[in-house]
C-alpha positions in Angstrom: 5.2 -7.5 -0.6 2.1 -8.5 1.4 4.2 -10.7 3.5 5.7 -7.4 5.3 2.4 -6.2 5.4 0.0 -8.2 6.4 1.1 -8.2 10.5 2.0 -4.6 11.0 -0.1 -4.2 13.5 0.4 -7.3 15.8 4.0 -8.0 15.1 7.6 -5.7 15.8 9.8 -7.8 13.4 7.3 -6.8 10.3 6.8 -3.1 11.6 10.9 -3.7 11.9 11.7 -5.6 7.9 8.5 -2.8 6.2 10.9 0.0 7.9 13.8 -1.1 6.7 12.8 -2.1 3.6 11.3 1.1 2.6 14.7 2.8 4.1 16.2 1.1 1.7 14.2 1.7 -1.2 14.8 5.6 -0.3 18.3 5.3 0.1 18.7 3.8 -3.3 16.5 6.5 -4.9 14.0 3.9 -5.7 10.1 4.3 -5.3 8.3 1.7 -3.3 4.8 -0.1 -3.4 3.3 -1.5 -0.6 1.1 -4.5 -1.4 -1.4 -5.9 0.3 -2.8 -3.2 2.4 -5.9 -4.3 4.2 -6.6 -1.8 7.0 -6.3 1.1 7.9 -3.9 0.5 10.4 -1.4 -0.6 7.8 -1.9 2.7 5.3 -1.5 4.8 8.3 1.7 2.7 9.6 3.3 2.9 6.3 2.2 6.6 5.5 4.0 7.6 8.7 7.3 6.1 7.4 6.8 7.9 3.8 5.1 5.2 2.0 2.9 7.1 -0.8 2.1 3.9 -3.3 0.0 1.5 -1.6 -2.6 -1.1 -3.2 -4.4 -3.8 -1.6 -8.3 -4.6 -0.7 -8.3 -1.5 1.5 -8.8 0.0 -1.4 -10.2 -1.9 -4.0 -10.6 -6.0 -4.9 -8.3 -7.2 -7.4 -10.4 -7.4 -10.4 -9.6 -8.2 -14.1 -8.4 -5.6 -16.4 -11.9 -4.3 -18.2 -13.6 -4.0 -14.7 -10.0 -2.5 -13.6 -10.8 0.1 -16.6 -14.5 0.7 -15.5 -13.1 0.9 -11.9 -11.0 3.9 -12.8 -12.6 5.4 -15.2 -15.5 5.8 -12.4 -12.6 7.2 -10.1 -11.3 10.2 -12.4 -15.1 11.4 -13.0 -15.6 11.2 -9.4 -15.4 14.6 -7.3 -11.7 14.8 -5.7 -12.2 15.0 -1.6 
């Protein structure tokens, strides 16, 4: 949820709650989606803890499903990096 998100950087009890939650996730054999990743501060934080599904503005605006199609169909015909 963004809410564990969104102070990663500034704050120890939401680096402390996205650790734990994503702990949890993995022990329960669950895969986990970070929301609401901004910066890249936050994709590194949570990539470092295992993190591989993340969405937010740091990587695109929420936008409504046909410009959501457009958006990825621009994405698979781009050259991978």
């Amino acid at each position: 949820d963004m809410s564990f998100v969104s102070d990663l950087e500034h704050c120890q009890t939401s680096r402390a709650l996205t650790t734990s939650v994503l702990r949890i996730g993995e022990t329960l054999g669950m895969h986990t989606v970070a929301e609401g990743v901004e910066t890249e501060a936050q994709r590194a934080f949570l990539a470092r803890l295992g993190c591989r599904v993340l969405q937010g503005f740091l990587f695109a605006p929420a936008l409504p499903a046909a410009a959501l199609e457009h958006w990825l169909q621009g994405r698979a015909s781009a050259p991978q990096a």
